[in-house]
N, C-alpha and C positions, 0 to 999 in steps of 0.2 A: 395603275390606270383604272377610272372607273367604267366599269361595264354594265349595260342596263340592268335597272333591279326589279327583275321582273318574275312572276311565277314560274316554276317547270326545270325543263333539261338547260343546261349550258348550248347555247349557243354556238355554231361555229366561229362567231368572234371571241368566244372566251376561251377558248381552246390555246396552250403553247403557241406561238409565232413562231418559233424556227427550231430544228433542232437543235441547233449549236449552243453553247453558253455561251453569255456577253463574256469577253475578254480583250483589256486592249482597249482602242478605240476614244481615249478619253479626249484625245486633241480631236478629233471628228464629233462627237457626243456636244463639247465646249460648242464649236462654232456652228452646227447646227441647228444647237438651243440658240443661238445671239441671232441666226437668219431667220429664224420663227418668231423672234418678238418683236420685228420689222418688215416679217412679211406674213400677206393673207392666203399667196396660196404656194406653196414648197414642194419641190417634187423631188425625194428621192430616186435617183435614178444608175443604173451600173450592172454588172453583168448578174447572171443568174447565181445563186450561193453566195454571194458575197457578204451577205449582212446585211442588206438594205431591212427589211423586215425589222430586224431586234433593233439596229441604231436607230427606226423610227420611232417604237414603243417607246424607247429608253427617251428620248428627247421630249415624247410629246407625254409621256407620263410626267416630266418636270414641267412642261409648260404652267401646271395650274390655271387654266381660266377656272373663270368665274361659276361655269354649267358642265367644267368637265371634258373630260377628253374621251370621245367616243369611237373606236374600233372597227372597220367595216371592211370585212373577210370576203375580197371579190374572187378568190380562186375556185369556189366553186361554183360561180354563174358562169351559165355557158350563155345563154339567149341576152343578147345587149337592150332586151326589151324589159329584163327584169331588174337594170339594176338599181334605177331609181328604188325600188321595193328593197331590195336588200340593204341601203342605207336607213327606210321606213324600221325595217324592222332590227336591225343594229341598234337603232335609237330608243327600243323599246315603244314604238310609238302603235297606238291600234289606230285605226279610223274603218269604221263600217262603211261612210257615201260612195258615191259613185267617183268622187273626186279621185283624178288622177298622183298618181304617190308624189309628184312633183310637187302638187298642189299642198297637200297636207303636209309636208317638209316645209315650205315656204309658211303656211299657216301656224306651223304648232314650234316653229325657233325662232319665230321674231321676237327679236329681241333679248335671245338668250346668247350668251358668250361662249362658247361652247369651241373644240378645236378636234374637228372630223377628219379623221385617220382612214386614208382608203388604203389598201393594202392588196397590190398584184392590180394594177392599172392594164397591165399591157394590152391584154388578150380582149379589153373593150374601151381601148381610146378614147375612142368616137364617144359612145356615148357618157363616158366619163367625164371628158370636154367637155360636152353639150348640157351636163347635170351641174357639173361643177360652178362654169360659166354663169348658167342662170343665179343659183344658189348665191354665189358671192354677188352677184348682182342686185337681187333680192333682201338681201340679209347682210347687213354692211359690220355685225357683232359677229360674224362667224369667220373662220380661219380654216383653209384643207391644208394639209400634209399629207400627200400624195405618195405612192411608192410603186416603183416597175421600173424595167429595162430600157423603155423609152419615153421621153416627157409628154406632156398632155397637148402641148402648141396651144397655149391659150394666154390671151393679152396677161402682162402683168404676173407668168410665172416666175420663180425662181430657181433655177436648179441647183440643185447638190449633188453631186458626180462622188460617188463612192466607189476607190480603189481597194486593192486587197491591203489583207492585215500586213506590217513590217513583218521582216525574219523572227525578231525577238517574241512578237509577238502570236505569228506564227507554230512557230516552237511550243511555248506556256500553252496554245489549245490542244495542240496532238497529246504532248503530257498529262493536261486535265480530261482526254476526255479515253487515255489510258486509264487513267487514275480510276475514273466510274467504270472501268472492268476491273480493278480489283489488279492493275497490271501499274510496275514502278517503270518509268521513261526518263533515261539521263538525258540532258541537253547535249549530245556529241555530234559529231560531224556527218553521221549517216543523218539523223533526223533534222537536221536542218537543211541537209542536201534534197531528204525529201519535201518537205518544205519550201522549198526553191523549186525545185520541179513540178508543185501543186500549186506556183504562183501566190500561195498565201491565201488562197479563195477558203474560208472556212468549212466550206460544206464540203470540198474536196478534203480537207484535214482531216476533218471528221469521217468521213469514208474511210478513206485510208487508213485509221487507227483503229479504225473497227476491226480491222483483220492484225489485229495484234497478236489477239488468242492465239492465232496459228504460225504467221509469220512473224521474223523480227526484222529492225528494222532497216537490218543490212538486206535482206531476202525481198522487205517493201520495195526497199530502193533498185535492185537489179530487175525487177520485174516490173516495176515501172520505167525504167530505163526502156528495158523492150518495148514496150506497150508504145513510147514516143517517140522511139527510134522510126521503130515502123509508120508513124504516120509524118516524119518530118524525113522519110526518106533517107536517112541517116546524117542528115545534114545538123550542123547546129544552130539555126535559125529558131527561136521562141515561138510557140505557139499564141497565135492571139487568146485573148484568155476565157472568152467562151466557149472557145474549141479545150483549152487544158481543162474547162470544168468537164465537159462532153468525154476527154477522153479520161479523164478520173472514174467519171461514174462508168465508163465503157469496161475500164480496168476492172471494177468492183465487178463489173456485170457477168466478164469472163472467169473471176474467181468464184463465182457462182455455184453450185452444183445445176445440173440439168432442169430437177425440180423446184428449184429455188430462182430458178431465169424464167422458168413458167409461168410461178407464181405473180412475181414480178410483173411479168408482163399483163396478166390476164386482171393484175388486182386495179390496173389504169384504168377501167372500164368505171370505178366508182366515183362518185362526185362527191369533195368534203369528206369525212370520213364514215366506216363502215366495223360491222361486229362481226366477230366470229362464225356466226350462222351462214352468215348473208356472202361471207368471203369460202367457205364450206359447200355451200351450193352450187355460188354461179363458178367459184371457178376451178371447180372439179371434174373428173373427167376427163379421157385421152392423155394418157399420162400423168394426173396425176389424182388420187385417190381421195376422197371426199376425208378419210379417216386422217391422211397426210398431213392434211392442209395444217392442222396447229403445229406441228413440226418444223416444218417449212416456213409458216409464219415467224416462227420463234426464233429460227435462224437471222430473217430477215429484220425481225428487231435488233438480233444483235451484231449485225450489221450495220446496224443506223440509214437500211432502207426504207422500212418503216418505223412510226412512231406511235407508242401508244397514249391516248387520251383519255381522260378520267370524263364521264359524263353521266348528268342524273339517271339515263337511263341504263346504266353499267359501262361496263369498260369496250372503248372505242378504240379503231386504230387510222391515220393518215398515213400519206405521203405526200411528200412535197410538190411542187410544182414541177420541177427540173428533172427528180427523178420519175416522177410521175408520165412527164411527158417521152422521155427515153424506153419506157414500159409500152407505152403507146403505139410508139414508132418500129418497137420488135413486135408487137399483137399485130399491125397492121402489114408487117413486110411478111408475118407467118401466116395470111389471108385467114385468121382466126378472128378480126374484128366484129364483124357483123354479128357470129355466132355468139359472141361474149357478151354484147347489146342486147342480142336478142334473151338470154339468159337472163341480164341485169334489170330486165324488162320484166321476165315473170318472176322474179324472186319480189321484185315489188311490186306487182299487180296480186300475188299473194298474198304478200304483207296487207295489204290496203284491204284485200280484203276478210283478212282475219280482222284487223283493227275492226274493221265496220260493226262486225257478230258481231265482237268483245265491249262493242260501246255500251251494247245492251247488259252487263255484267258488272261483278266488282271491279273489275279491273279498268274502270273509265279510267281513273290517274294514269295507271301504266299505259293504255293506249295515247294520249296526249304527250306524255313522256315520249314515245315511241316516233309519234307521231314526228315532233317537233326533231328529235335527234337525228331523223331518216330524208327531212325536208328537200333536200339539197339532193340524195337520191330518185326522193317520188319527182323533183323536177325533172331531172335528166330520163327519168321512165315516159314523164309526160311525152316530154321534148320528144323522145324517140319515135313513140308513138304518132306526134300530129305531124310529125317530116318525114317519115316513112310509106312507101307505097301499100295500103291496101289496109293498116294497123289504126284506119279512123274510127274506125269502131271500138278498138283497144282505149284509143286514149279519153272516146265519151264514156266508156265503163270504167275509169280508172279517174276520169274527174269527176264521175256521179259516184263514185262510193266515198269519196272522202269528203263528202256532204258534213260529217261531222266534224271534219278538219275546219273547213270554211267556216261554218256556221256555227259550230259551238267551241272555235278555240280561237275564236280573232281574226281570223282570212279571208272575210267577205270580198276584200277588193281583188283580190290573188285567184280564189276560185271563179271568181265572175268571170275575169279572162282568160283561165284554163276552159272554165265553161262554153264561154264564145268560140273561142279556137276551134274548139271538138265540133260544135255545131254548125260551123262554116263548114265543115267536109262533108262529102257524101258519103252513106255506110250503109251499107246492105245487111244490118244487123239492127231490125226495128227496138228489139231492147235494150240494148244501149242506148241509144240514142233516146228512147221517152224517158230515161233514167235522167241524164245528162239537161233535158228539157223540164223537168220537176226540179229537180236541183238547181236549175237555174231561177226558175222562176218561185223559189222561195228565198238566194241569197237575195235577189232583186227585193222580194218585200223587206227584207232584213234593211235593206238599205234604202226604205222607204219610195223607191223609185216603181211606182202602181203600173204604171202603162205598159213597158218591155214586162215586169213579171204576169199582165193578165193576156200576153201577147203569147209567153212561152206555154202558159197553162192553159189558155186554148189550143194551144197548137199541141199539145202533148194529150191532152183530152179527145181530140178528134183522131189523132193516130193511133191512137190508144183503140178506140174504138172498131177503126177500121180493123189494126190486126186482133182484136177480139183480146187484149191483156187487161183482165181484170185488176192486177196488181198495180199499171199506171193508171189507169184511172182512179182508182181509190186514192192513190196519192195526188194526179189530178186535182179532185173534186178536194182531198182535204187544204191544199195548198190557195187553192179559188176561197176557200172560206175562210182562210187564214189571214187571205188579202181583205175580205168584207169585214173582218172585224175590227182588223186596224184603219177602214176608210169609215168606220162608224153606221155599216150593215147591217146594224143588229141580228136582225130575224136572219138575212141571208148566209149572214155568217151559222146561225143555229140550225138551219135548215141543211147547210151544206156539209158543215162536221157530225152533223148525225147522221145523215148519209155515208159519210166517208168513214166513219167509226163501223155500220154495220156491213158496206164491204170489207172493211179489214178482218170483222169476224167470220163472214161469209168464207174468205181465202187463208184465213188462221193465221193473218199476221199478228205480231207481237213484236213491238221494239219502241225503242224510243222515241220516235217518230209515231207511232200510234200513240203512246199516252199521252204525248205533246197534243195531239187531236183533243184527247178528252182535258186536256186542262184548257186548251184555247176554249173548248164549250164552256168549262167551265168559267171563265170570264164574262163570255156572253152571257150567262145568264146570271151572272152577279151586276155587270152590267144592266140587265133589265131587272133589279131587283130581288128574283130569287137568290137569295144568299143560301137559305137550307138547301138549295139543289145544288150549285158551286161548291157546297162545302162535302157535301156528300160524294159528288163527284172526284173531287182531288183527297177528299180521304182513300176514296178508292183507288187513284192511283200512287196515292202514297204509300197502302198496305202493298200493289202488285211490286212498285221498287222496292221496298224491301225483301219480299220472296227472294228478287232477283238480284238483289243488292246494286241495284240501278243508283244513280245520283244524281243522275243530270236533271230526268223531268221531275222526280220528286223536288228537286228545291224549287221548278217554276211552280207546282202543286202549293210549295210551302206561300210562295210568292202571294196568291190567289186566298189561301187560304189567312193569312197576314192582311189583306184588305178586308175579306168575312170580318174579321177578329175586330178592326177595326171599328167598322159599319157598324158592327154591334159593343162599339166602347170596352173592347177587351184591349187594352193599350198596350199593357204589360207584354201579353199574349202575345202583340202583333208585333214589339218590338223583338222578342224574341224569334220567330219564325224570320223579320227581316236581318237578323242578325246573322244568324244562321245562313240564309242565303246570300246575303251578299258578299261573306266572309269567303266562300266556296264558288262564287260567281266570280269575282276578282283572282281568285287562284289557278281560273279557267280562262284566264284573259276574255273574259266574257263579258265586253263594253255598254252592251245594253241590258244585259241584268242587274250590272252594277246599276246604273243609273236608274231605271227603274226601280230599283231598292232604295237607293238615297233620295229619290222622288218620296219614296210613301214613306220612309224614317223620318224626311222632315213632318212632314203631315203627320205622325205618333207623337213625335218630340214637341209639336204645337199645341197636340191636343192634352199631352202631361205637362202643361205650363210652361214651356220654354221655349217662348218667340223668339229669343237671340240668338238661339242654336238652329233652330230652323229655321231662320234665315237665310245661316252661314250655309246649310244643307242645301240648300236653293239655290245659293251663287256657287256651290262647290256641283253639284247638278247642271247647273245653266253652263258652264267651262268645258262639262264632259260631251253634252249634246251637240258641237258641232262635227266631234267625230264618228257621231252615231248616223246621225241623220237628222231627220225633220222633229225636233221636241215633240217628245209624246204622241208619234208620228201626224201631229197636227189633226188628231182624234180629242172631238169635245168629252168623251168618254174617259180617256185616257187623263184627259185635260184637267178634268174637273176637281180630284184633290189635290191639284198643285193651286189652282184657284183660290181655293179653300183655304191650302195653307199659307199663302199671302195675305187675304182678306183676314185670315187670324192673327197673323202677323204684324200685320200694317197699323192695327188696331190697339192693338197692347201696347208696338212699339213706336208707333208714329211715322210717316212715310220717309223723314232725314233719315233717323236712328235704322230703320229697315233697310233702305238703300246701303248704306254704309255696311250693315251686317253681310247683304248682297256681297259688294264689292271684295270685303275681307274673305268668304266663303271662293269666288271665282280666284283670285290670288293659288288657292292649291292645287297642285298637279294630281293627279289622279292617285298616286300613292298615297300621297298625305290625307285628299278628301275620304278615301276607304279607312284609314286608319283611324280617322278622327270619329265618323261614324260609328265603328266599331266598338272603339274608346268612349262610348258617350258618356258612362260616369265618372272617366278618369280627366273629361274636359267638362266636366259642369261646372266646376268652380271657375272657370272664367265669366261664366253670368248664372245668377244665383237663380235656380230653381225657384220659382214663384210658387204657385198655387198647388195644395198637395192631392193629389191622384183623390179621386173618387173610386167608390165603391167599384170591380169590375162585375158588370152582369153576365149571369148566366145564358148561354146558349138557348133559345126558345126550344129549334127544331132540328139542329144540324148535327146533333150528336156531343161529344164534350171535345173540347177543343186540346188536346193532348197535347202536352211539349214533346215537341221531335225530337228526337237524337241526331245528335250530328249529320249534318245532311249537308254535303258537298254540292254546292249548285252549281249547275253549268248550263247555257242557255243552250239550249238546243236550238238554240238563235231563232227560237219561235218567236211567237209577236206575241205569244200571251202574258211571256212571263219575262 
């Protein structure tokens, strides 16, 4: 199946789909695939454990369309307001505007063939329906294959009702997944008795064989017997069969040790999956020992209560949905829930805010890494946080510190209405909240939308003031200048970051955010012509990232200093420095430094003779700006060598031949246009290099223009760079 190809950690959609092995199942697999090549939307549906999950993968991985079969892991949404985003972000897709994720789905698949795997429908119908609905309405090339316990009710589904596995086939999974403990299983009459008594539901098989180590399977069988005796009253009536999965994992639950039922219950508390640290902390304590926990965990794997997942940023661990929810339902009857939320609460208001400090270090990959694998967590911390009585101020401090989540790894639309939310409540905790107010009112400029972010940054500036916090006002004032520069403010943009630069010195801040100040100065004043002051300026925050092995704002520095280079006919020079950052900007899912880089590459690659190539750069540029926002945020400043590199263009290659270049350029998706970029001497031979490079001039005043070392760019989603 393909899975988006995108920078970073695995995703919770790449993650295993079920525990169990495919086994079996070929005559279901057959006719599954034959109702998906005649129908648009399909809904797997049947009790819990049964397979729905793998037989969907397996079908819709044969499908083949045209654009691929895309994976969209709903068990960790809990809020039905985020799921339209979770298929956004499934898809690999950025979009920085204000556009709603409905919108940007309907904009960036038309016209693609593509066949969208939702997976655990139940627990959000409604809005599944209502996403679904429009979608295929919309997009008449797209196909769902849907999957949960109950169908979606929407015109023109079709369903697929999924029974358990036959005996035969029953039997071959207890034995295979013997076999992965290192344990031989005959096909005899106890194991198919118990097999018969597990209904054939695979995830009970698989429980059940899990305790092979210790029982056999004569031992399985009599103690299952009990276990069903007593709930069917001794009668022999068949249990409906999501009571026999209920009472399988119930079985497993009671074969337990005390601390392993604990475990169990307290690990429900996580949303998607979770690392050692994180299951160590929150659910330590009253019985059971922080030291325990990997013991305890270890059992539970080998149990097949939980599972472990491989992810970029080290080794992860799930549980399923079914057993997850059973863990739930003992947390919640042992009135220990709340206490476990509220734990699962500070362990990531923690996280979030080490990430924050660490942004400012070498370790930016690994905090995005971090970031991106815990996502599904910092939601459900959010979540707690804005529905809880009194914890509104919790969740504006825990949406303003992943400021660098939002705004330098792709999230603008995600943190705006984490944003919003926080700041709908009332909180009698003034820093939060101006925290939450800054943050907001710079993802707003990010996303070109002037008026709500000079709405927020007045309003954070005047409370700022009232309670005397020098710290939001400095960010205040620098984020008010950050919006004048991108609405073409000149002076007032200069006027306000140097301001907001010498409070930061006055209060001894230092971070990312502060150098990001002096590289937007330094635009400004490359914008009004001083280039030796520009360049002076982002050298010197170039030497402070390296002290600190920072990478984010040195590549917008490199950015800035890439147009110097230019300005003054250092070609070479500048495509270097853009190379460098775009290469590191795209790694950072960082949609507007990308573009912004492929903006000023095309305008190098004009100026070194190749109008064919910078054309394509221009139409592969003009494809990526409706997800950013407003082109060159509709600043004549900004504006001006894209101008340039048209009018250069147009000229050499005539306005047919130009158009055309256009058009072949807009044809690439955002992978391919970075690639090609990057690649620029390995695609020059598709139009020959004209005119040979002139002499490069020497710097006048700015110092010598040094090739950077590798420099990882990542937008600090400022507007300078």
């Amino acid at each position: 199946m393909r899975v988006p190809q995108r920078p970073g950690p695995s995703a919770d959609g790449n993650l295993p789909l079920e525990l169990t092995p495919f086994v079996g199942r070929s005559a279901e697999l057959g006719e599954l695939s034959r109702v998906l090549e005649s129908g648009r939307l399909v809904t797997v549906t049947g009790a819990g454990g049964v397979g729905k999950s793998r037989l969907a993968a397996r079908a819709a991985a044969g499908a083949a369309p045209r654009d691929g079969v895309w994976r969209v892991d709903l068990a960790p949404v809990r809020d039905p307001e985020f799921v339209d985003q979770a298929v956004v972000e499934a898809l690999g897709l950025t979009d920085h505007t204000t556009r709603l994720p409905h919108e940007t789905l309907v904009d960036q698949l038309a016209g693609r063939r593509i066949l969208l795997l939702l997976d655990g429908v139940e627990h959000l119908v409604d809005a599944c329906a209502e996403l679904v609905t429009g979608l295929l309405r919309q997009l008449p090339d797209l196909a769902v294959l849907a999957v949960g316990r109950r169908s979606l009710g929407v015109a023109g589904e079709r369903l697929f009702p999924l029974g358990p596995l036959g005996e035969d086939e029953a039997v071959e999974l207890f034995a295979e997944c013997a076999g992965r403990q290192g344990l031989q299983v005959l096909d005899c009459a106890e194991v198919r008795e118990v097999c018969r008594r597990l209904d054939g539901i695979p995830l009970a098989v698989e429980l059940a064989a899990g305790r092979l180590r210790a029982l056999s399977p004569g031992q399985l069988l009599a103690r299952l017997d009990d276990r069903f005796r007593l709930l069917t009253g001794g009668g022999q009536d068949a249990l409906p069969r999501h009571r026999t999965l209920r009472t399988a994992i119930g079985w497993s639950h009671e074969l337990c040790t005390p601390a392993e039922r604990l475990l169990w219950a307290r690990l429900s508390v996580f949303a998607g999956t979770f690392d050692l640290e994180a299951a160590e902390y929150v659910c330590s304590g009253d019985g059971l020992a922080a030291e325990e926990v990997l013991d305890v965990l270890a059992e539970l794997l080998a149990q097949s209560v939980v599972c472990r997942a491989e992810a970029g940023s080290g080794v992860r661990y799930r549980m399923l949905g079914t057993v997850r929810a059973y863990g739930a339902d003992w947390l919640a009857a042992a009135g220990d829930a709340g206490r476990l939320r509220r734990r699962h609460r500070d362990w990531y208001m923690g996280l979030a805010t080490w990430c924050e400090l660490e942004w400012f270090s070498p370790r930016q990959g690994e905090v995005a890494a971090r970031v991106e694998a815990e996502l599904a967590n910092l939601r459900a911390a959010l979540h707690h946080c804005l529905t809880e009585p009194d914890e509104a101020h919790l969740g504006q401090y825990l949406a303003g510190s992943l400021w660098f989540c939002w705004a330098g790894c792709g999230r603008l639309s995600e943190g705006r209405r984490w944003l919003e939310r926080s700041l709908e409540l009332d909180s009698e905790y003034p820093q939060s909240r101006l925290k939450a107010l800054w943050v907001l009112g710079y993802v707003a400029i990010l996303q070109g939308d002037a008026v709500p972010a000079l709405a927020a940054l007045r309003e954070c500036r005047a409370e700022a003031e009232l309670a005397a916090d020098p710290t939001a006002v400095a960010y205040a004032e620098h984020r008010a200048g950050c919006l004048a520069l991108v609405t073409d403010d000149m002076a007032r943009a200069e006027t306000l970051l140097r301001s907001a630069l010498v409070r930061y010195q006055e209060i001894g801040e230092l971070n990312s955010n502060v150098l990001m100040g002096q590289v937007e100065l330094a635009m400004a004043r490359a914008f009004l012509g001083d280039l030796p002051d520009a360049v002076r300026l982002c050298e010197d925050v170039r030497r402070v990232c390296e002290d600190h092995g920072e990478r984010w704002a040195r590549s917008y520095a490199l950015y800035v200093l890439a147009y110097a280079a230019w300005q003054d006919g250092e070609h070479a020079a500048a495509r270097k420095l853009l190379t460098d950052c775009l290469g590191h900007a795209h790694g950072f899912r960082d949609l507007l430094g990308s573009v912004l880089a492929i903006e000023l590459l095309a305008l190098v690659t004009a100026a070194q003779g190749d109008p064919t190539e910078a054309a394509v750069l221009q139409g592969a540029a003009g494809r990526m700006w409706p997800s950013v926002g407003l082109p060159l945020f509709g600043s004549a400043y900004y504006n001006a060598p894209h101008q340039l590199c048209e009018a250069t263009a147009r000229r050499a290659l005539g306005d047919e031949r130009y158009a055309e270049c256009v058009r072949r350029g807009a044809l690439l998706d955002r992978e391919a246009a970075v690639a090609r970029a990057l690649d620029y001497f390995g695609v020059r031979a598709l139009d020959a290099l004209s005119a040979p490079r002139g002499p490069v001039r020497q710097r006048r005043e700015g110092g010598d223009m040094r090739k950077p070392a590798a420099s990882p760019t990542r937008k600090g989603g400022e507007t300078a760079g």
